[in-house]
Structure formats: C-alpha cells, structure tokens
N, C-alpha and C positions, 0 to 999 in steps of 0.2 A: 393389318387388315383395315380395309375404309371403311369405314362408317355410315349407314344410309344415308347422312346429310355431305359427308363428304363424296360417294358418288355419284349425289343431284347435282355438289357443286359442280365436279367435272363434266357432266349430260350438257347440264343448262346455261354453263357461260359463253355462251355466243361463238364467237371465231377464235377468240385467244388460245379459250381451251381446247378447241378442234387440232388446232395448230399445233399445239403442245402433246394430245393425246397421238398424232398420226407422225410427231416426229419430225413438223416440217421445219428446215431452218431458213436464212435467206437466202440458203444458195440453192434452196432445193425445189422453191416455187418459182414459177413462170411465169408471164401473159406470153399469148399467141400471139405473134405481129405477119399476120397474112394480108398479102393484096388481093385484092379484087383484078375480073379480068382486063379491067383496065386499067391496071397497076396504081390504083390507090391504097394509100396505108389505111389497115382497119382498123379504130380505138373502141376499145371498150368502155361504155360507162356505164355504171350501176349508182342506183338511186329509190331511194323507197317513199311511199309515196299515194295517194289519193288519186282519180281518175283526172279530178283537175289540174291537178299537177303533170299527169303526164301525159293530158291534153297539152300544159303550156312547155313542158320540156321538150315534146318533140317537134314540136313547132319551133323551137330555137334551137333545134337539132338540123331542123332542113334550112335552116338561114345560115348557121354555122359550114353546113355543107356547099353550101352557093357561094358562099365568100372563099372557102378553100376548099375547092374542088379536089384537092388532094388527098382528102382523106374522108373515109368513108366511117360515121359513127354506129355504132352496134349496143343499141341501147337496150337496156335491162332493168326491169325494176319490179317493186315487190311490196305486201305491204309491212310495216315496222318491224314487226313480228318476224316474218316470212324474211325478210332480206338478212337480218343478223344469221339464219338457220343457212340461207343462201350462200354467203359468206365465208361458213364454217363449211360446206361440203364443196366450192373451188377450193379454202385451201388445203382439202384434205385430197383432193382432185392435183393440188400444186399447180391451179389454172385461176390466176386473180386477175380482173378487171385493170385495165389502165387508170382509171379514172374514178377514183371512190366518194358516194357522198358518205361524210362519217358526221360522227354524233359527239359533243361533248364529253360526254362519258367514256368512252370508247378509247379517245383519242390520244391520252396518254401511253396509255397501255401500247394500240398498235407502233405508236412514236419508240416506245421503248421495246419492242420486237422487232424493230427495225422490217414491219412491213409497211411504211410507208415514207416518202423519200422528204429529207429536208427540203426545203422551196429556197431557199434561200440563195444557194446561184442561181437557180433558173430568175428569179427576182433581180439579182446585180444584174443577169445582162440582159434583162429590159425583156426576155420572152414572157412574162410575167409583170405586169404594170402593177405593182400595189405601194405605189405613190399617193394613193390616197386614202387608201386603208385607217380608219380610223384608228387611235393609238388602241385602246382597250380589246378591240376585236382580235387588235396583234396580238395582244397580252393573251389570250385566251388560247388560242393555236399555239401558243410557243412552248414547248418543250426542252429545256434544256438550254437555253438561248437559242434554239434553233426552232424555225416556224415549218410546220410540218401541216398545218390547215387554213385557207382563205374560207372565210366565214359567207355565207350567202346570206345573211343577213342576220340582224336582232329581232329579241322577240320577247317576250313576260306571259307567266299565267295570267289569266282574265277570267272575268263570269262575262260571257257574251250576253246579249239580251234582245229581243225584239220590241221595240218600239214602238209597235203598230197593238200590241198584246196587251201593253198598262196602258193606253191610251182608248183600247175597246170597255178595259175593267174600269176604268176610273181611277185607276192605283198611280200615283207617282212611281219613279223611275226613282228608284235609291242614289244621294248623293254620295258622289266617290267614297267619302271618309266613313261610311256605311261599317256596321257591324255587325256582328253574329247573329247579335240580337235583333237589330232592322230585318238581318235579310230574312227571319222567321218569319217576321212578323209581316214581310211583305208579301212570303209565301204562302202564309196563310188569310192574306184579302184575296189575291189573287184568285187561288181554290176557291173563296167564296163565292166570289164577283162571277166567274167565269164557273160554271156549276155542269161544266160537259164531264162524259163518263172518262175517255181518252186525253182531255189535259193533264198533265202534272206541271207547277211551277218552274220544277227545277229538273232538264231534261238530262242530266247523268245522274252517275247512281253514286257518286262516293266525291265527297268533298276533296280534300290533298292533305297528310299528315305532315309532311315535312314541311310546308310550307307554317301550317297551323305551330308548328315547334317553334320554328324561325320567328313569330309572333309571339311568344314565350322565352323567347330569350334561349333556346336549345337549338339542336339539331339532330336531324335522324343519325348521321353518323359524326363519329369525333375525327379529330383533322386527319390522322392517320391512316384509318378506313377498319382499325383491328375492332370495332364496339360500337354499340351505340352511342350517338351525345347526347342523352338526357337521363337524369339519373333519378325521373321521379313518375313511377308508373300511373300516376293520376292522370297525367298529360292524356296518354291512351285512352284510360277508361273514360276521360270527359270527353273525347274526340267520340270515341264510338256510341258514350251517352246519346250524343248531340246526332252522330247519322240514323242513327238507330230512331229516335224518336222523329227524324223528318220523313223517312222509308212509312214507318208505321201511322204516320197523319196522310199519307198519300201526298209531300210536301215536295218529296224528290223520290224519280221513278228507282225502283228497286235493281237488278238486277234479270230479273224472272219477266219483267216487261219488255225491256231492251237486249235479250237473249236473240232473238231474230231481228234486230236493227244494228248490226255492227258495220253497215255501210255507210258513208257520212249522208249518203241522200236519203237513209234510210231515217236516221236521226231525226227526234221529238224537234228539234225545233228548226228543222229543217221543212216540217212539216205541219208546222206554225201550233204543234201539241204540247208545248214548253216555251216558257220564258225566258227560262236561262238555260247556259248552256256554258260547263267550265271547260278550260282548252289555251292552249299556248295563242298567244293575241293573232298569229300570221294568217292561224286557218281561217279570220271571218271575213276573209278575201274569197277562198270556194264556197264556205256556207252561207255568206251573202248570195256569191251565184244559184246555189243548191235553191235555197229557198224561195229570190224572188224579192227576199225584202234588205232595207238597208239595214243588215242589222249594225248594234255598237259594242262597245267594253266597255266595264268596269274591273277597277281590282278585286281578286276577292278577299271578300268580308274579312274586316280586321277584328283583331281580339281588342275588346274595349279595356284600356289601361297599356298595352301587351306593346311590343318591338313593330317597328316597318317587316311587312314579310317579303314583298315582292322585291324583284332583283333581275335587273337587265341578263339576257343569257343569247349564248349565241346559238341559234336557232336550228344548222347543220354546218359543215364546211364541207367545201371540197379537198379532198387530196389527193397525191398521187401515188399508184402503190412502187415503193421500190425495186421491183423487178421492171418494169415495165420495158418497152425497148426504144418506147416513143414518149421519150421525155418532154420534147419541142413541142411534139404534136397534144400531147398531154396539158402542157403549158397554155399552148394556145386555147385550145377547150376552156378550162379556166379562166384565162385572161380574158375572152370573149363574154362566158358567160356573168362574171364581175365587171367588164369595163364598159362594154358594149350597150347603146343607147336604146338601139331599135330591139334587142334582145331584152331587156330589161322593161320594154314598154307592153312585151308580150306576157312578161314575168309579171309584173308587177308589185312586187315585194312578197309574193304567195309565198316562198322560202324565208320571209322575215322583212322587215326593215332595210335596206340595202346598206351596208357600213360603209359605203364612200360616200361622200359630201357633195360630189359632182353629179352624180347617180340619182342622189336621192333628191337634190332640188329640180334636175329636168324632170324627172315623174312627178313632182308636185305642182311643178306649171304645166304639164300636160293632159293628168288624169282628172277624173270625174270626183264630185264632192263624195260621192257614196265611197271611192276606193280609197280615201286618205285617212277612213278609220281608225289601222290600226297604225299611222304617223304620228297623228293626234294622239293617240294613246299612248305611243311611244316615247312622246316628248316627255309625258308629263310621268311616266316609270323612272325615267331616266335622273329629274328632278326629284324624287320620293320613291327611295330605294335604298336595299340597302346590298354589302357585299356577296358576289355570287357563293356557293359553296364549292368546295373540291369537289372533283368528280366522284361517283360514287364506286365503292372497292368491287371487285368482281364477286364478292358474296353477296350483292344485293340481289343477283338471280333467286339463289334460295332464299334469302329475306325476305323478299315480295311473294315470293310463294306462299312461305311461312302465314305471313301479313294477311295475307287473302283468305286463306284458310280460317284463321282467327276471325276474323273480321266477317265472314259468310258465317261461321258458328254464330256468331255474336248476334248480327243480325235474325237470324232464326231464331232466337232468344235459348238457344240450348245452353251456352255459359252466359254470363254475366260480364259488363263490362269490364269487373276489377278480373275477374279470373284471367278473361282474354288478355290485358294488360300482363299479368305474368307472365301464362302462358307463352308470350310472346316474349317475355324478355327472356326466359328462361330456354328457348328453342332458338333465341337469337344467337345469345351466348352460348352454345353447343354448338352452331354455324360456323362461327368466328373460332371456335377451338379448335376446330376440324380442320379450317383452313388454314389455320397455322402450324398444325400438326406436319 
C-alpha cells in the first residue's frame, strides 16, 4: 500500500510520472506529422513562457516560416507551472510535440526515457550547426555521452534592482560583494527614505535556500538525489529566522500581498513598488520592458565568511522528442533558432545569454546599452562562481511542497523556526523512503 507522500510523489512529478503511470513506452507515443492544404509539413513546438517571450517567439516563428516556406510551425505554450501538467497529459494522450523547450532538471530523466532523441547525428551531418556551441553548455546537455539538449542560452540567479528607486531615496546601490547583512540594512533605509504605503524594498516574497546552503558550504540535495546535503538543521531555522523577520518589518512583500500579482506586469517592481526583485538574470530583458526602466543585477547577497553561491546554469534548451517524424525539420527549427542572426536580434538573449560566441558578439555590436545587462552580469558570474549542482531527483516535487508548507507555518509564526527545521527534515526523510520503497 502507498503511502500519502508516495501518492503525491506519483500526482505531482510532472511528465515522467505521467508516462510511467499511463504505461506509455517509446513505441507507444507519437507526434502527428499532418500537412497543411498546401502540403506543408506541420511541427509542433512547445515552450513555456511570459507574454514577452511569446511575443518574441512568434515573431521568429513567422521568419522561420518565410525562410522555409515548407513547413508550417504549430506553436504551444504555457506558463512553467502549466506546461510540465501540459506535457504529462500529451503523453498520457501518446501525442508529444516535435520540438520540446526542456529544463535542466528534467533533462536527464527525459534523456534516460528515451523520450527525447540524441542530436548528435543530426549535428555530424551539418542539419544541426553546433560548431560553436560553447564547451560547458555541451557539458550540460549531455547525457551519457550523447547530447540530447541545445541550450538557448546562460543564465544565474540575481537580485534585480531599479536604479531610478535608490537614486530617488538617497540610498546607494549595494556593491556586488554585498551581504546578508548590507542587504537588510539597505532594506531597511530604503523603507525609511521612501515612507509610501504600497512600497516594499524587496519585491518577492522568499529569498532562495539552496542557494543560501551552497554559501554554507552544503546542498539541498546529496550527489545522488536519495537525502538531503546538509546535516545541520540550524542552516533552516536561520534561513527562516532571517525571512521571517524581513516579511514581519515590511522589508520583503509577504506572500498575502503578491497573491493577485502572479503576472510579471503585475509585479512590485514592475510597477516601480520594489527595489529589488530576485529571478534568474534573463528575465530583466521583459521586466526592463514591463516596467519602463533600465533596470540591473546584482548577486544575491552572500553569507559574510560563507562559500561562492552563484553558478552559471543553463537557462532551457531545446530538444527533440524521439517520436517525432520530422527529425530535419525538427533540426532545422533548432538550428535556426541557435544560429540565426536576425532571429536572435528579435530574441535577444530573453532565453538567457546566447552560448555561441558568434551569436553573442553580433548582438553586442548591435543592441542598445539598456539590453546588455544581463551580458555584463554574465561575464562577471562566470568569473565568481562556483560548480553547477546535479539536477534535482523527482522527489523535489513533494519536497517543495513539503518546504512550503513549513515555511507558510513558519512565517505565521504558528511553529518556530527550529520546529520547522525538523519538521522538515523529518517529512523530508519519509519522502525519500517512500521513494525508494
């Protein structure tokens, strides 16, 4: 008999488990390759995604279509949340996408389900140009020695910020090497200086544990994926100390505030009500647009004494699913949207950093000072960084549920930090036994 944490695991893992629960193998799923009535081939691509994003992807969808009039693209997309759920009912459907965007995490797994196709002949015979594919990007996609995802670019957590905000208060802009302690400290002039009812300094609601670990010398998970990596539940209770007490000074918006602003135009500092704003470095290419201003990066705040936390990551990749019947045409998609100059000038790096070298110096002699943001910030991750982590095991579904839970308790001050910290490790560990079970 399962377990209640072993039937969330199976609910909530995304596609894998879908896959697994409906029995699908890889002979058993499909894509449709229908023509159009003017006998073009139709590909499917799926992609998740912001409004700006799929303002700029389908604009390199009808360029993609002018250049090869031969095939007609059928685009789909969803947002992060929504597309993994999406995912999992094609393949429960046994009706997958041509053209997958996939996510770090993911990628393995799908790699080793064999639903998504090695690239690496379509790459020897040239339908596939990743001649200039950065070595490490390879590294990331490859599976087995076989690369199974083209990276759409690089990327790092950040605290975004607006510029315009500490220049109204009088506040200095925290320097890079900033700490836990500055950035309180700068949260709390900020609040002073700027004394409106709707500001908060800090425009999300939960700082990053795993990251805060990797700064301690740990990790949320051990190399394997069967446990946690950190064996000292203080770690927790001072994380939660630390949000807990910035929620409760009105230093960083709660959760209860940003409950109706889960759009990114909706977002505090999109709407100039937050200073900062934490987030993978690519998106303040749209939230520059959203708002209006040039906003910038910084890392977030280090633990004063503690480890490098941040760590170049790749930001999505493309792949192609193994069924598909339009491997060529699949290819080509791909190689366009990676090699392609004028597509890429539409992009802009909104998917990340671009990982080829050719790629990324013509959009730096072409674009605007305001779009090279997050290049600049790129370069210098790249310099002060440390190793990415493994992906994370399909029990982070329930983990992060887990997490949440704890962490909303916490915050409403119903347990205490150190309880929470058990409680968590102690619900963590039933997770991971269930899974193994």
């Amino acid at each position: 008999m399962k377990t209640a944490h072993k039937i969330r695991f199976i609910i909530l893992t995304v596609v894998i488990v879908a896959l697994i629960a409906t029995g699908c193998t890889n002979e058993g799923v499909t894509t449709q390759s229908e023509a159009t009535e003017n006998g073009q081939k139709t590909l499917k691509v799926y992609w998740w995604g912001n409004d700006g994003r799929r303002e700029r992807t389908l604009k390199v969808i009808d360029l993609f279509e002018k250049q090869y009039p031969n095939i007609k693209v059928e685009p789909v997309d969803a947002t992060n949340g929504d597309y993994w759920t999406l995912l999992a009912m094609k393949a429960a459907d046994q009706d997958f996408p041509d053209v997958i965007q996939m996510d770090y995490k993911y990628i393995d797994e799908f790699a080793k389900r064999k639903l998504i196709l090695p690239l690496d002949d379509l790459a020897a015979s040239g339908k596939l140009d990743l001649s200039d594919l950065d070595a490490s990007s390879r590294t990331t996609g490859t599976i087995d020695d076989k690369l199974y995802g083209v990276v759409t670019g690089i990327n790092a957590l950040s605290m975004m910020y607006n510029p315009e905000i500490f220049e109204k208060a009088g506040v200095p802009v925290p320097e890079a090497s900033y700490t836990y302690e500055d950035f309180i400290q700068t949260a709390r002039e900020l609040k002073e200086k700027i004394n409106e009812p709707d500001f908060v300094p800090i425009g999300t609601d939960s700082l990053d544990f795993a990251y805060y670990l990797r700064q301690r010398g740990a990790s949320y998970y051990s190399k394997d994926g069967s446990s946690l990596g950190y064996d000292k539940d203080e770690y927790l209770s001072d994380f939660f100390t630390m949000e807990k007490m910035l929620i409760d000074e009105g230093l960083m918006a709660s959760a209860a505030l940003l409950k109706d602003r889960s759009a990114d135009k909706d977002a505090l500092i999109a709407n100039q009500l937050a200073a900062f704003h934490r987030l993978t470095s690519n998106n303040v290419v749209s939230f520059t647009n959203l708002s209006g201003k040039a906003l910038k990066l910084l890392p977030l705040p280090a633990f004063k004494g503690g480890s490098e936390g941040n760590y170049v990551k790749p930001s999505m990749y493309f792949s192609i699913s193994a069924y598909t019947k339009l491997q060529d045409e699949a290819a080509l998609f791909v190689d366009f949207f990676f090699n392609n100059f004028e597509a890429n000038e539409i992009l802009l790096g909104e998917r990340g950093v671009p990982a080829t070298a050719k790629v990324r110096e013509h959009l730096l002699s072409t674009m605007k000072e305001t779009d090279k943001e997050q290049y600049t910030y790129m370069g210098e991750v790249e310099k002060n960084s440390s190793p990415l982590d493994p992906p994370v095991p399909l029990t982070s579904t329930s983990i992060n549920t887990l997490f949440t839970k704890i962490r909303n308790q916490t915050l409403l001050g119903q347990i205490t930090p150190v309880e929470a910290a058990k409680q968590f490790r102690d619900g963590a560990n039933e997770i991971f036994a269930d899974a193994a079970s």
